[in-house]
PDB file of N, CA, C and O in Angstrom:
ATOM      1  N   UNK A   1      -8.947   8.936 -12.376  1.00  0.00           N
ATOM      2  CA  UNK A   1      -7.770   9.302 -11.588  1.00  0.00           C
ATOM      3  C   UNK A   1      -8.138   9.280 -10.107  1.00  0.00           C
ATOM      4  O   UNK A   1      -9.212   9.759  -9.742  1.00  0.00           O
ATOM      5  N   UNK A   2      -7.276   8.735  -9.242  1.00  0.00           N
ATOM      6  CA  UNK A   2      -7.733   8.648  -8.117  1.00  0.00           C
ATOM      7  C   UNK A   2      -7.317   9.527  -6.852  1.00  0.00           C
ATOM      8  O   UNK A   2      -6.204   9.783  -6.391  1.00  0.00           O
ATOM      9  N   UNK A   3      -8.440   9.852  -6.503  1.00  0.00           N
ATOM     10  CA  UNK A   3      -7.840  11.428  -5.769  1.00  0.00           C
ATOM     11  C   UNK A   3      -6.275  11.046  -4.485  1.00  0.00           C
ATOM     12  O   UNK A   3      -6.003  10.215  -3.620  1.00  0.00           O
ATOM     13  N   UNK A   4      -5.600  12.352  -5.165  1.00  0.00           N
ATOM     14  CA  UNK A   4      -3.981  11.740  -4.320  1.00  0.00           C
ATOM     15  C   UNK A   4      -3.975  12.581  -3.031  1.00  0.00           C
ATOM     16  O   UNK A   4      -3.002  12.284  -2.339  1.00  0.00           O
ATOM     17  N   UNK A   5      -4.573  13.318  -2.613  1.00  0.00           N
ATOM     18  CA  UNK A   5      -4.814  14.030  -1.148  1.00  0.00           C
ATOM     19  C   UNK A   5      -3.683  15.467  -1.179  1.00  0.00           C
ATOM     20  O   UNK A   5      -3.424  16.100  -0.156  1.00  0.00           O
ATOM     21  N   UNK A   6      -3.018  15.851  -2.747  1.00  0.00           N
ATOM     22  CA  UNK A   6      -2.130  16.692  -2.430  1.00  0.00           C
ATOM     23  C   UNK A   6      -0.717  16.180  -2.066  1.00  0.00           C
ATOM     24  O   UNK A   6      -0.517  14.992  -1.816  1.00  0.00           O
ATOM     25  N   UNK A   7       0.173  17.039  -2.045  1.00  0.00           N
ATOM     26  CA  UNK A   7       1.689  16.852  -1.596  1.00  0.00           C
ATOM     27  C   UNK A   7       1.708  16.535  -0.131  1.00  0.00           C
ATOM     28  O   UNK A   7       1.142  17.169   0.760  1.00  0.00           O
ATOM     29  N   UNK A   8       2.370  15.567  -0.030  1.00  0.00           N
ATOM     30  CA  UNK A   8       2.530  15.214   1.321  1.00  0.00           C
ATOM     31  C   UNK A   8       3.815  16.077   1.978  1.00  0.00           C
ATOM     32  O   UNK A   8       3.694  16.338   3.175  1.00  0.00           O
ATOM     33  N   UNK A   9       4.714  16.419   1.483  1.00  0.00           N
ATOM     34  CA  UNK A   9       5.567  17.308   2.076  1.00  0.00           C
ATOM     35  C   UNK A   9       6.046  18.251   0.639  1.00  0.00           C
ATOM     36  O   UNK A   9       7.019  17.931  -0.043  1.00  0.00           O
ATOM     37  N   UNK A  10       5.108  19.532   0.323  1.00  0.00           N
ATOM     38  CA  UNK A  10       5.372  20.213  -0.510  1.00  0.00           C
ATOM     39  C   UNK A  10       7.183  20.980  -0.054  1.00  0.00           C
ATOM     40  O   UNK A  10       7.689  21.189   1.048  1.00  0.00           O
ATOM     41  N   UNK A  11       7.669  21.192  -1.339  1.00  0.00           N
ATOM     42  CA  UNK A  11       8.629  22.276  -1.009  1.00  0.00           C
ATOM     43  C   UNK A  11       8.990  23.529  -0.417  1.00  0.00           C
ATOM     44  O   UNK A  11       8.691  23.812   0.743  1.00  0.00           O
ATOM     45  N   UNK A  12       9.381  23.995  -0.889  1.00  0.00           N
ATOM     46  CA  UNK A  12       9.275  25.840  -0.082  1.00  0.00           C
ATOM     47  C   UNK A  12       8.502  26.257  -0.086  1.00  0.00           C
ATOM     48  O   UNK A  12       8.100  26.732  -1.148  1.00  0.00           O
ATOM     49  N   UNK A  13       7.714  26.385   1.133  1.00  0.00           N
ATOM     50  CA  UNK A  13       6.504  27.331   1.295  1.00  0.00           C
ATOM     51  C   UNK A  13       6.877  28.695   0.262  1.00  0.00           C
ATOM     52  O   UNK A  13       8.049  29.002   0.044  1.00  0.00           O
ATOM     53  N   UNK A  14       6.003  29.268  -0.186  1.00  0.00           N
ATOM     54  CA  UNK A  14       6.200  30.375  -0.635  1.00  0.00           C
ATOM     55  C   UNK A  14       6.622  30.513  -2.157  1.00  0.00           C
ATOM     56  O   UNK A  14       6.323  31.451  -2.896  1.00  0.00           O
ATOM     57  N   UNK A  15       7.401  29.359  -2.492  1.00  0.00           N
ATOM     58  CA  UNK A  15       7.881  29.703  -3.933  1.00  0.00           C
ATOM     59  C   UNK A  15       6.651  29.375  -4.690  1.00  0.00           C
ATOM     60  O   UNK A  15       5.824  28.536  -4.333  1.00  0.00           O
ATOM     61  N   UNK A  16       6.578  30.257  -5.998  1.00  0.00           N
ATOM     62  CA  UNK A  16       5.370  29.927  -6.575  1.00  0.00           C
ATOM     63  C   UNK A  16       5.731  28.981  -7.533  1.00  0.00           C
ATOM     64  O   UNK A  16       6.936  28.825  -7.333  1.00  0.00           O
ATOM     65  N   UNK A  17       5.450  28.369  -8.313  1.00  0.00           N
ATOM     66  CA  UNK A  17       5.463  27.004  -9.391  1.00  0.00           C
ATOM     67  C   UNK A  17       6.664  26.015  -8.936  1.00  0.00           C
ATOM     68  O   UNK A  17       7.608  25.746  -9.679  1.00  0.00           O
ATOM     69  N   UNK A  18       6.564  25.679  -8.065  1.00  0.00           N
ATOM     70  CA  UNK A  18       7.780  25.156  -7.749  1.00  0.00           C
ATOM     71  C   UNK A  18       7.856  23.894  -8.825  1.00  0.00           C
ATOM     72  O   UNK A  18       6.856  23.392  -9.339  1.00  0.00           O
ATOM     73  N   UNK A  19       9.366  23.426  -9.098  1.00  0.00           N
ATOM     74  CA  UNK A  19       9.290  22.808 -10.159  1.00  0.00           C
ATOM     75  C   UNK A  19       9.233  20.972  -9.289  1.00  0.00           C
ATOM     76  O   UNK A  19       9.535  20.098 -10.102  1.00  0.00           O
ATOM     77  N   UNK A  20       8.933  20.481  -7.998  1.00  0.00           N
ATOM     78  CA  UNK A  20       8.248  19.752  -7.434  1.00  0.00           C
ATOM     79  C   UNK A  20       7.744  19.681  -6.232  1.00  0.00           C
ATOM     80  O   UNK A  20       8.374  19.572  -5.181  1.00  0.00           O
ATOM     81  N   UNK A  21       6.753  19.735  -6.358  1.00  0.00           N
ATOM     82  CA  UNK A  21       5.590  19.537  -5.284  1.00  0.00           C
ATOM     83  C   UNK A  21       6.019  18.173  -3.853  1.00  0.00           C
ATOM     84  O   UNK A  21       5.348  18.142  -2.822  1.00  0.00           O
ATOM     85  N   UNK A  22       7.008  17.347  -4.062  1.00  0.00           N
ATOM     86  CA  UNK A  22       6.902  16.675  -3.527  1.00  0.00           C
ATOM     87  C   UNK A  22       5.892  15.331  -3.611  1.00  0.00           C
ATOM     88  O   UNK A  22       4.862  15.459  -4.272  1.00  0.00           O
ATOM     89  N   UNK A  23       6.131  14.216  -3.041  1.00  0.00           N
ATOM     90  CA  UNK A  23       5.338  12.663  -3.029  1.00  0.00           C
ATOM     91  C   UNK A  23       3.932  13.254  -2.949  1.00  0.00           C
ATOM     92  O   UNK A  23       3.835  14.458  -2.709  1.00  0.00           O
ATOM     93  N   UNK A  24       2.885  12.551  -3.120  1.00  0.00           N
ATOM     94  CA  UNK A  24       1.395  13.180  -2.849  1.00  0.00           C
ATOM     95  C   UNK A  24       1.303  12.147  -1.677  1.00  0.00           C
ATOM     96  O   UNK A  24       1.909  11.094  -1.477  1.00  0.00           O
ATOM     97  N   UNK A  25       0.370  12.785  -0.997  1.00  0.00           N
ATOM     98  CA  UNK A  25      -0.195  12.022   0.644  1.00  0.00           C
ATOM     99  C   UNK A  25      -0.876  10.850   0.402  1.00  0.00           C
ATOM    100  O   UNK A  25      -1.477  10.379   1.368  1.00  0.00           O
ATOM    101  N   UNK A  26      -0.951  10.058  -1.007  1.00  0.00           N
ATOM    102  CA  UNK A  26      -1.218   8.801  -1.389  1.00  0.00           C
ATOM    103  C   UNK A  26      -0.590   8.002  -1.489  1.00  0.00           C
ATOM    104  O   UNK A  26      -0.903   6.820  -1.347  1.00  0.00           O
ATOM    105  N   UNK A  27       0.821   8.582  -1.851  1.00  0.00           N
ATOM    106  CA  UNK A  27       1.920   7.997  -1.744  1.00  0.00           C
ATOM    107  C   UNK A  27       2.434   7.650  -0.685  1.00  0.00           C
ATOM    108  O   UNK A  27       2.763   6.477  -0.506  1.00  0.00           O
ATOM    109  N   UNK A  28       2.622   8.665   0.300  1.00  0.00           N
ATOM    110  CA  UNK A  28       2.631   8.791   1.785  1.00  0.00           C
ATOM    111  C   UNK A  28       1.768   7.297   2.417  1.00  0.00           C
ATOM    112  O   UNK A  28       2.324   6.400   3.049  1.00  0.00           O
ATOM    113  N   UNK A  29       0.581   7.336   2.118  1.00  0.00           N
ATOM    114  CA  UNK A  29       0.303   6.607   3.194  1.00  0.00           C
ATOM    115  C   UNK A  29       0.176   5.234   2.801  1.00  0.00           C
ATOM    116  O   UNK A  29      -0.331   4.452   3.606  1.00  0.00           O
ATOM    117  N   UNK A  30       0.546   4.843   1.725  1.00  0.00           N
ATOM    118  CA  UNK A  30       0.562   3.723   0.763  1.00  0.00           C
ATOM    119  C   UNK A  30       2.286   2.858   1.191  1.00  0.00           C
ATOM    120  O   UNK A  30       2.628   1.682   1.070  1.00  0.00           O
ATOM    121  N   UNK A  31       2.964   3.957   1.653  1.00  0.00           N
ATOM    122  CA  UNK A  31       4.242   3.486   1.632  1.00  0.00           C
ATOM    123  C   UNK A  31       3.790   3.094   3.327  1.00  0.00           C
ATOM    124  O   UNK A  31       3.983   1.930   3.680  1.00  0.00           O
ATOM    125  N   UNK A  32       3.437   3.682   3.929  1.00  0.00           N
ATOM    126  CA  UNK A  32       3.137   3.308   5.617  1.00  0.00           C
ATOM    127  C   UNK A  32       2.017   2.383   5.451  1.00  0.00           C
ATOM    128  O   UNK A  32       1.728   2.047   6.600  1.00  0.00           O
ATOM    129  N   UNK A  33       1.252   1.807   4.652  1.00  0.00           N
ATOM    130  CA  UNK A  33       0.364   0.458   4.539  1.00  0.00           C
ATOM    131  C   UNK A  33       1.496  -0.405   4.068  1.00  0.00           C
ATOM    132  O   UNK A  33       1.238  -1.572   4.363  1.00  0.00           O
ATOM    133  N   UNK A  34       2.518  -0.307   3.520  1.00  0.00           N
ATOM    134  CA  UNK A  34       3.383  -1.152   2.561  1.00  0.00           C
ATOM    135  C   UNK A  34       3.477  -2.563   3.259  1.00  0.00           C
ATOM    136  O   UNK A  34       3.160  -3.641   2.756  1.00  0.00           O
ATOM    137  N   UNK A  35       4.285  -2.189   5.297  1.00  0.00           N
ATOM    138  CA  UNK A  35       4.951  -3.211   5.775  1.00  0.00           C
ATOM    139  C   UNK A  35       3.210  -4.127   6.204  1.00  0.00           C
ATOM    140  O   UNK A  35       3.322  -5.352   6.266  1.00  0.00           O
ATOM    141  N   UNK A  36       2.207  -3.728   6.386  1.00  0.00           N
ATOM    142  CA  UNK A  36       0.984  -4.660   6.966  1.00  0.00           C
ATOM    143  C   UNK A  36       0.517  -5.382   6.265  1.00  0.00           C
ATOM    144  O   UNK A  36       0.061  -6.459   6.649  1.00  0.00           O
ATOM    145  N   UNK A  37       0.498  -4.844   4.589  1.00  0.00           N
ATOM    146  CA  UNK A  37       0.088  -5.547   3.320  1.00  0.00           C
ATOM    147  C   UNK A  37       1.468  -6.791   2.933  1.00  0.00           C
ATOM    148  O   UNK A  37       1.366  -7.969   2.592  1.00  0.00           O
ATOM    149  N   UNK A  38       2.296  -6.218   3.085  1.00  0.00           N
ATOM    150  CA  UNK A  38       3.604  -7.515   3.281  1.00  0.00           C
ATOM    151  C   UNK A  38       3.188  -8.108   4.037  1.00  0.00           C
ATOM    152  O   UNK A  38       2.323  -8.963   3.846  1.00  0.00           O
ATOM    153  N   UNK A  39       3.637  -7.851   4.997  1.00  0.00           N
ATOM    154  CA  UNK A  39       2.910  -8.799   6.705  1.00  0.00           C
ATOM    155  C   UNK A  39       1.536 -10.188   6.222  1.00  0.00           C
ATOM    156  O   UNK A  39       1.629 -11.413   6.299  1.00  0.00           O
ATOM    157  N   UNK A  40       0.633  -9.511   5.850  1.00  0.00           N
ATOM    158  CA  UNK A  40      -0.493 -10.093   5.434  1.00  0.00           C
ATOM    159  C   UNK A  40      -0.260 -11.270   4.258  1.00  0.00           C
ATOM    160  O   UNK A  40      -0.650 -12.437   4.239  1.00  0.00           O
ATOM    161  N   UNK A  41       0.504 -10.531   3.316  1.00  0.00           N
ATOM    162  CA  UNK A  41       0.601 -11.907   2.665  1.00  0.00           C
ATOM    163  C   UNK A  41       1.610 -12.456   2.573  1.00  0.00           C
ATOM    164  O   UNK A  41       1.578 -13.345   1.722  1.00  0.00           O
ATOM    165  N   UNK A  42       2.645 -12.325   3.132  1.00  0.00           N
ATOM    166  CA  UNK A  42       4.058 -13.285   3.324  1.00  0.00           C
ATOM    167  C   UNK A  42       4.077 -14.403   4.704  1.00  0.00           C
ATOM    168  O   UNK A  42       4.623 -15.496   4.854  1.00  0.00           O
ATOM    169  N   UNK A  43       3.193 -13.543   5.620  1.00  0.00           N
ATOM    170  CA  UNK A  43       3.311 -14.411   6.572  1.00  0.00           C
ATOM    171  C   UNK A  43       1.944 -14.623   7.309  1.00  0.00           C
ATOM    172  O   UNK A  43       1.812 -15.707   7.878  1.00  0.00           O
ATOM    173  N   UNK A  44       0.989 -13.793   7.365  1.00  0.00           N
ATOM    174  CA  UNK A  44      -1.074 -14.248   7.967  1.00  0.00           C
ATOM    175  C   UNK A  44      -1.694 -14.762   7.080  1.00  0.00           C
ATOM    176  O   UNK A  44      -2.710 -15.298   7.521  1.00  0.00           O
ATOM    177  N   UNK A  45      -1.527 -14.900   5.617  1.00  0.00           N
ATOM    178  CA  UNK A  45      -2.300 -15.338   4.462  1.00  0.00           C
ATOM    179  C   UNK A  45      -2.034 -16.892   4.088  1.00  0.00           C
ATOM    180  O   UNK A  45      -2.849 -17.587   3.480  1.00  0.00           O
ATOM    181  N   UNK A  46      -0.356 -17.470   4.693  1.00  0.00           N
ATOM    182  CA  UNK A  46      -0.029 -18.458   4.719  1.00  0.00           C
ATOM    183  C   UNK A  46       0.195 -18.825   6.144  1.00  0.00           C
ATOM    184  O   UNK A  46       0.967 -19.769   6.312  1.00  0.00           O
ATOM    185  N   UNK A  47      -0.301 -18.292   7.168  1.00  0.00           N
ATOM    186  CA  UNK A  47       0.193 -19.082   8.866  1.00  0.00           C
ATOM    187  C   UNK A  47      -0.686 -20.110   8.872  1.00  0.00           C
ATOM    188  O   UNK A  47      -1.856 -20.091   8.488  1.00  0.00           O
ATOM    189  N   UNK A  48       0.053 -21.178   9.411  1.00  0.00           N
ATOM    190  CA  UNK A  48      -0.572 -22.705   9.514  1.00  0.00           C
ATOM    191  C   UNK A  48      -2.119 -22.700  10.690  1.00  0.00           C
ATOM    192  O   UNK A  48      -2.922 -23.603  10.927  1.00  0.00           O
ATOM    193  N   UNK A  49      -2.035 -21.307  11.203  1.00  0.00           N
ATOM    194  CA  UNK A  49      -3.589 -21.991  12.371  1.00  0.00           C
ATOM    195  C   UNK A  49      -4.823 -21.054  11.564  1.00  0.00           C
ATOM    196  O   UNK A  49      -5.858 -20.949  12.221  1.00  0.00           O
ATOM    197  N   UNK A  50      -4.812 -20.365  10.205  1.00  0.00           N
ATOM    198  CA  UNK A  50      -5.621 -19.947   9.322  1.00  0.00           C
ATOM    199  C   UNK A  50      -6.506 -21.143   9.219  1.00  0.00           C
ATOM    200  O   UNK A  50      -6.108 -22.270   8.925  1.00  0.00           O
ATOM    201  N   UNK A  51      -7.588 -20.850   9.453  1.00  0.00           N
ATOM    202  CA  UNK A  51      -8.853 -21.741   8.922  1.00  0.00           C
ATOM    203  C   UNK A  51      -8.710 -22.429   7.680  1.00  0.00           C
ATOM    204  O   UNK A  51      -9.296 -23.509   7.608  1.00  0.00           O
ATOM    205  N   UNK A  52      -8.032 -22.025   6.638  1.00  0.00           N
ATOM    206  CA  UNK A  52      -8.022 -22.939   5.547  1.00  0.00           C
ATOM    207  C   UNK A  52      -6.526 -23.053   5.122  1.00  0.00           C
ATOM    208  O   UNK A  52      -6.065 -22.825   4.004  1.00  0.00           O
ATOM    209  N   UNK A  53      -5.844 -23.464   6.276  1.00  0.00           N
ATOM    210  CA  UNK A  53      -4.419 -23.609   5.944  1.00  0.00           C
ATOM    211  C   UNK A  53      -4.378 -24.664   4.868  1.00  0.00           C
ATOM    212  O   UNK A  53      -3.878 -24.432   3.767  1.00  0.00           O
ATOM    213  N   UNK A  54      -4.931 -25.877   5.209  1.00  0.00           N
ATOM    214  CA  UNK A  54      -4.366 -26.688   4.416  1.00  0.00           C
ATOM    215  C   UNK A  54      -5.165 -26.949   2.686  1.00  0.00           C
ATOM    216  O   UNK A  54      -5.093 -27.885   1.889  1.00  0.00           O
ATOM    217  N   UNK A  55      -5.835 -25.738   2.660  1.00  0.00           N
ATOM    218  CA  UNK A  55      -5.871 -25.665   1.336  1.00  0.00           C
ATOM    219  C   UNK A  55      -4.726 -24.635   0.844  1.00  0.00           C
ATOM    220  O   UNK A  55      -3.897 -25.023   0.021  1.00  0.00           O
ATOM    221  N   UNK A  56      -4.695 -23.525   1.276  1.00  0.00           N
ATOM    222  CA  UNK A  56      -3.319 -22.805   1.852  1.00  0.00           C
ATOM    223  C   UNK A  56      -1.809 -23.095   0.945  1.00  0.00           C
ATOM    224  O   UNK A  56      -1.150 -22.570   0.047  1.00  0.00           O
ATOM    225  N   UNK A  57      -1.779 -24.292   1.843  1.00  0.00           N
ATOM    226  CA  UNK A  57      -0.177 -25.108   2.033  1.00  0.00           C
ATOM    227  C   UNK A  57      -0.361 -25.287   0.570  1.00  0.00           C
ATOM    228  O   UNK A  57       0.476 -24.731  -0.142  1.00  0.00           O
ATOM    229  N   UNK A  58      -1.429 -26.052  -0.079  1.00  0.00           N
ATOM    230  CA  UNK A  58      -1.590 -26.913  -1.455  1.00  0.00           C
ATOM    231  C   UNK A  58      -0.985 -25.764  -2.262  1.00  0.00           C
ATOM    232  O   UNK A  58       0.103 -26.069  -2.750  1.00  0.00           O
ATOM    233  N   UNK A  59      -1.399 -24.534  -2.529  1.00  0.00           N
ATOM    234  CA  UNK A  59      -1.362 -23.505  -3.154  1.00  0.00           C
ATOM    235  C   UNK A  59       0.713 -23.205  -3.924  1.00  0.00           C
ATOM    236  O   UNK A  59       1.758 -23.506  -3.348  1.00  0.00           O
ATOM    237  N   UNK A  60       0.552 -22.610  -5.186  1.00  0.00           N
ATOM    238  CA  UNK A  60       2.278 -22.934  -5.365  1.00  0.00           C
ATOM    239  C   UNK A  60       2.646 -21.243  -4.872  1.00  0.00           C
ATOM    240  O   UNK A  60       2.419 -20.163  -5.418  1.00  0.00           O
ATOM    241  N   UNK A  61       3.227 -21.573  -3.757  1.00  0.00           N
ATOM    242  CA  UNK A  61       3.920 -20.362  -3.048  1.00  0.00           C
ATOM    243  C   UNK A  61       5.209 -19.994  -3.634  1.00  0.00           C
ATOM    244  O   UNK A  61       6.293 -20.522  -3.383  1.00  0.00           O
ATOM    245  N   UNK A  62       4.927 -18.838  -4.604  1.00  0.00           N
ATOM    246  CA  UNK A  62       6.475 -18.330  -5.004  1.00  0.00           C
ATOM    247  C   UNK A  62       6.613 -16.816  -3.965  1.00  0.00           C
ATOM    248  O   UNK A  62       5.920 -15.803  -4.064  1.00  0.00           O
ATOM    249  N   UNK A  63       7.702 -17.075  -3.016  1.00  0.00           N
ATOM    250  CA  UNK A  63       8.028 -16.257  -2.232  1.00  0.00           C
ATOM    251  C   UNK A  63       8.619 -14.505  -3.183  1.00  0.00           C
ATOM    252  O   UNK A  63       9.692 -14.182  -3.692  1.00  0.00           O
ATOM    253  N   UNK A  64       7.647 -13.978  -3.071  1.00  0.00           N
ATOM    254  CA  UNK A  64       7.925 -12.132  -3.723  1.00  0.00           C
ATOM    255  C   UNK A  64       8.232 -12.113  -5.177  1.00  0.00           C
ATOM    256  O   UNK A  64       9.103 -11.418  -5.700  1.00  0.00           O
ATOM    257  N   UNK A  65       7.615 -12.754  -5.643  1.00  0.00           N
ATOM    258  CA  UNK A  65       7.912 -12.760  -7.831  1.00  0.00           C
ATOM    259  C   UNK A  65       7.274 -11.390  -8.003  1.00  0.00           C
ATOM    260  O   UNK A  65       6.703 -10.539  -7.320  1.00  0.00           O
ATOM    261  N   UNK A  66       7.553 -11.544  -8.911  1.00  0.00           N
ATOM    262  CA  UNK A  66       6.634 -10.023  -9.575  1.00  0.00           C
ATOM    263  C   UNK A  66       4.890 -10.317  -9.419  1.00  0.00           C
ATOM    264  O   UNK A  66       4.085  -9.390  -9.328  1.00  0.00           O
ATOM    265  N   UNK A  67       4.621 -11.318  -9.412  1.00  0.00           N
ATOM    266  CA  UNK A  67       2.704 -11.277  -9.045  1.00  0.00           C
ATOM    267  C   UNK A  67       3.151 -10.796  -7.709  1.00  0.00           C
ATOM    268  O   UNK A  67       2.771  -9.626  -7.662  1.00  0.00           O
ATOM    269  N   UNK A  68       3.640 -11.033  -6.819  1.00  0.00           N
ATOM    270  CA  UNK A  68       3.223 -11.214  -5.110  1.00  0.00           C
ATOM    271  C   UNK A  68       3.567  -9.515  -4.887  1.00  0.00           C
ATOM    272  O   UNK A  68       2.843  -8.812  -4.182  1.00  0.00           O
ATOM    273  N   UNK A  69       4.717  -9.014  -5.566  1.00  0.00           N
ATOM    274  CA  UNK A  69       5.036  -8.039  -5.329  1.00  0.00           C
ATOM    275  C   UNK A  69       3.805  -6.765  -6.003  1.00  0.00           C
ATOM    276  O   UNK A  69       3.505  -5.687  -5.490  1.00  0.00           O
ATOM    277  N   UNK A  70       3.319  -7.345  -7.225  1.00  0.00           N
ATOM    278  CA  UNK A  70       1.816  -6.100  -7.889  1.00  0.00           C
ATOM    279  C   UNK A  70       0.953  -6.496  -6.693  1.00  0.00           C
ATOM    280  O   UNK A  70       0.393  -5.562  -6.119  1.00  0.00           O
ATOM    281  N   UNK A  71       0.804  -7.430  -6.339  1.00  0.00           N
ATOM    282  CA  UNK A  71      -0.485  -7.870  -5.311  1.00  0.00           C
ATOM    283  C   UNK A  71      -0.321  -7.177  -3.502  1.00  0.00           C
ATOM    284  O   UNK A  71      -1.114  -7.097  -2.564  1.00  0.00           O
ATOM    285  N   UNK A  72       0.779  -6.879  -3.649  1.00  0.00           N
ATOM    286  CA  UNK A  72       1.320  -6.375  -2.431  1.00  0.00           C
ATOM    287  C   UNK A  72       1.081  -4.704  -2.831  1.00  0.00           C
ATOM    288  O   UNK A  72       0.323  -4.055  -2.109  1.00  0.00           O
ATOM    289  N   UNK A  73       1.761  -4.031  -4.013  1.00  0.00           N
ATOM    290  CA  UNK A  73       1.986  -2.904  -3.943  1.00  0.00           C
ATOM    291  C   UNK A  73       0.078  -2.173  -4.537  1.00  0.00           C
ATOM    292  O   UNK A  73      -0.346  -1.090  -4.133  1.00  0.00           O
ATOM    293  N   UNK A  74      -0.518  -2.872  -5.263  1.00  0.00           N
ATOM    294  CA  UNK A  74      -1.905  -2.917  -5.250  1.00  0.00           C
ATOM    295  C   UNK A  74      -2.856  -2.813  -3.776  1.00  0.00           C
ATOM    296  O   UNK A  74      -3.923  -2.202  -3.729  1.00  0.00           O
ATOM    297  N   UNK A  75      -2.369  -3.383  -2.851  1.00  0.00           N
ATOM    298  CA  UNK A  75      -3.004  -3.717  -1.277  1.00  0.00           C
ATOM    299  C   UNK A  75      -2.876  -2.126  -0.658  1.00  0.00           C
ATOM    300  O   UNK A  75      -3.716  -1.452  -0.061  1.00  0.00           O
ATOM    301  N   UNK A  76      -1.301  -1.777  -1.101  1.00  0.00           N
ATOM    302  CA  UNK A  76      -1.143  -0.933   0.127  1.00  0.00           C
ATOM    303  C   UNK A  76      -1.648   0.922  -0.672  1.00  0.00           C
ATOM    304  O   UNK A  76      -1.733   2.044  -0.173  1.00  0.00           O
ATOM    305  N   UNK A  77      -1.877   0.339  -2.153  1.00  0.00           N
ATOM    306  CA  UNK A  77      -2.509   1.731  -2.674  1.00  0.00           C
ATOM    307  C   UNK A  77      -4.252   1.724  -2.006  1.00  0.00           C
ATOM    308  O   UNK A  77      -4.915   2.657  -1.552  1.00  0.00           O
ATOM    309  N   UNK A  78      -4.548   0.455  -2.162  1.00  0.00           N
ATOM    310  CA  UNK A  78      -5.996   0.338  -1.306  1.00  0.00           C
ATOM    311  C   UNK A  78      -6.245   1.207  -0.476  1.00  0.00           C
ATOM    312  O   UNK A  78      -6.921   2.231  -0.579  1.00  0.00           O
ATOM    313  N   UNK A  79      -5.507   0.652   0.634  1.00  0.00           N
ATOM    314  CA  UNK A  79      -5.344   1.004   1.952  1.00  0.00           C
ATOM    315  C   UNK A  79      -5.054   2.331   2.039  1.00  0.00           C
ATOM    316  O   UNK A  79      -5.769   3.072   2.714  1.00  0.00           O
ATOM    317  N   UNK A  80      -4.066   2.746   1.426  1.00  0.00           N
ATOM    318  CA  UNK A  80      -3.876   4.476   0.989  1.00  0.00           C
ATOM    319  C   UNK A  80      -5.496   5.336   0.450  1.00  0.00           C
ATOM    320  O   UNK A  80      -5.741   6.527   0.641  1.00  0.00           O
ATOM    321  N   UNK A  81      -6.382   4.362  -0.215  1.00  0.00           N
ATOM    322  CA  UNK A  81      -7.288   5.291  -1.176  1.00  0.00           C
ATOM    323  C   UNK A  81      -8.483   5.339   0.272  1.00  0.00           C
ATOM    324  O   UNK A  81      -9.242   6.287   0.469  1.00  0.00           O
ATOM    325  N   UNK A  82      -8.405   4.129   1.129  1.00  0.00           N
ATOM    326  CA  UNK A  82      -9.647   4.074   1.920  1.00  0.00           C
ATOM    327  C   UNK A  82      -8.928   4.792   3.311  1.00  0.00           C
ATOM    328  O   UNK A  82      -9.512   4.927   4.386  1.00  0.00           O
ATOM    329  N   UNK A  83      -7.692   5.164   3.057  1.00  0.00           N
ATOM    330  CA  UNK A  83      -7.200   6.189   4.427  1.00  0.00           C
ATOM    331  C   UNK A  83      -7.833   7.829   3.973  1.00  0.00           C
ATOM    332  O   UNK A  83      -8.407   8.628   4.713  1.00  0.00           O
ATOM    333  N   UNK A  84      -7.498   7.975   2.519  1.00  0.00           N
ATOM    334  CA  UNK A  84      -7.688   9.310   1.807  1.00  0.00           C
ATOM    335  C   UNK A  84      -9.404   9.631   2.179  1.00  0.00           C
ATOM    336  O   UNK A  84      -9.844  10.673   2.665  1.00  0.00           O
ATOM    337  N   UNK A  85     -10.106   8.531   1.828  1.00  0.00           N
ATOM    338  CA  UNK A  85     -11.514   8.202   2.065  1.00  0.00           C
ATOM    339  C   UNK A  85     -11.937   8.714   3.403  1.00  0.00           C
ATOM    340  O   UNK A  85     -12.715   9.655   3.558  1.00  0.00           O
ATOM    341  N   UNK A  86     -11.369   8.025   4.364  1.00  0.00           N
ATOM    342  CA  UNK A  86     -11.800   8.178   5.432  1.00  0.00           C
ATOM    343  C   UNK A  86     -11.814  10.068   6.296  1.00  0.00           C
ATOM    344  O   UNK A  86     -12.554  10.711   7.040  1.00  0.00           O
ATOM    345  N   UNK A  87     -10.694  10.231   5.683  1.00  0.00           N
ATOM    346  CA  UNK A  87     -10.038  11.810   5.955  1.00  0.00           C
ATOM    347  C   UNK A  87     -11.537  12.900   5.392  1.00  0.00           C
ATOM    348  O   UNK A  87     -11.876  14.032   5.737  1.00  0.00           O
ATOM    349  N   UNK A  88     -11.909  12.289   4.783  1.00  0.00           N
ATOM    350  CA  UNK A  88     -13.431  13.494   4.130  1.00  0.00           C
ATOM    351  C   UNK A  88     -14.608  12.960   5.451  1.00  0.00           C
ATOM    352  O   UNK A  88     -15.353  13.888   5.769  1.00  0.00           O
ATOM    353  N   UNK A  89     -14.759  12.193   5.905  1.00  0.00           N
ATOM    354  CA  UNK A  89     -15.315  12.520   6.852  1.00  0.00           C
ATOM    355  C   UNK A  89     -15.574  13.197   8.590  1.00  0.00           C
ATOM    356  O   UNK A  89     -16.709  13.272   9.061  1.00  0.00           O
TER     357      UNK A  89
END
């Protein structure tokens, strides 16, 4: 299980068992990696002055299918686990 950093915006201070805690701060910061990990592969992973564009271009580009979209939403949990990461030091 991969550590989620806690509720990112818990509910009422004070109530005890609350029946939700709110998104966890993995979630949080996974959704704020979301638009760079898009960015990256919709439009820097395929820009024509990339060093290996024209192996690139060859490649069968299906614009956001369900692979591009796990490969996207996979990126920005990354990016979420090595933000969580970074926070312990």
């Amino acid at each position: 299980m991969n550590n989620t950093g806690g509720p990112a915006f818990p509910c009422h201070p004070g109530i005890e068992n609350p029946i939700y805690d709110g998104m966890t701060l993995r979630d949080y910061f996974a959704i704020k990696a979301l638009p760079i990990c898009y960015q990256f592969w919709m439009n820097d992973y395929y820009h024509p002055d990339s060093s290996d564009a024209d192996i690139r271009a060859e490649e069968d580009r299906s614009d956001f299918d369900n692979a591009m979209k796990q490969i996207i939403a996979e990126d920005a949990y990354d990016m979420a686990d090595a933000m969580l990461e970074a926070r312990k030091a």
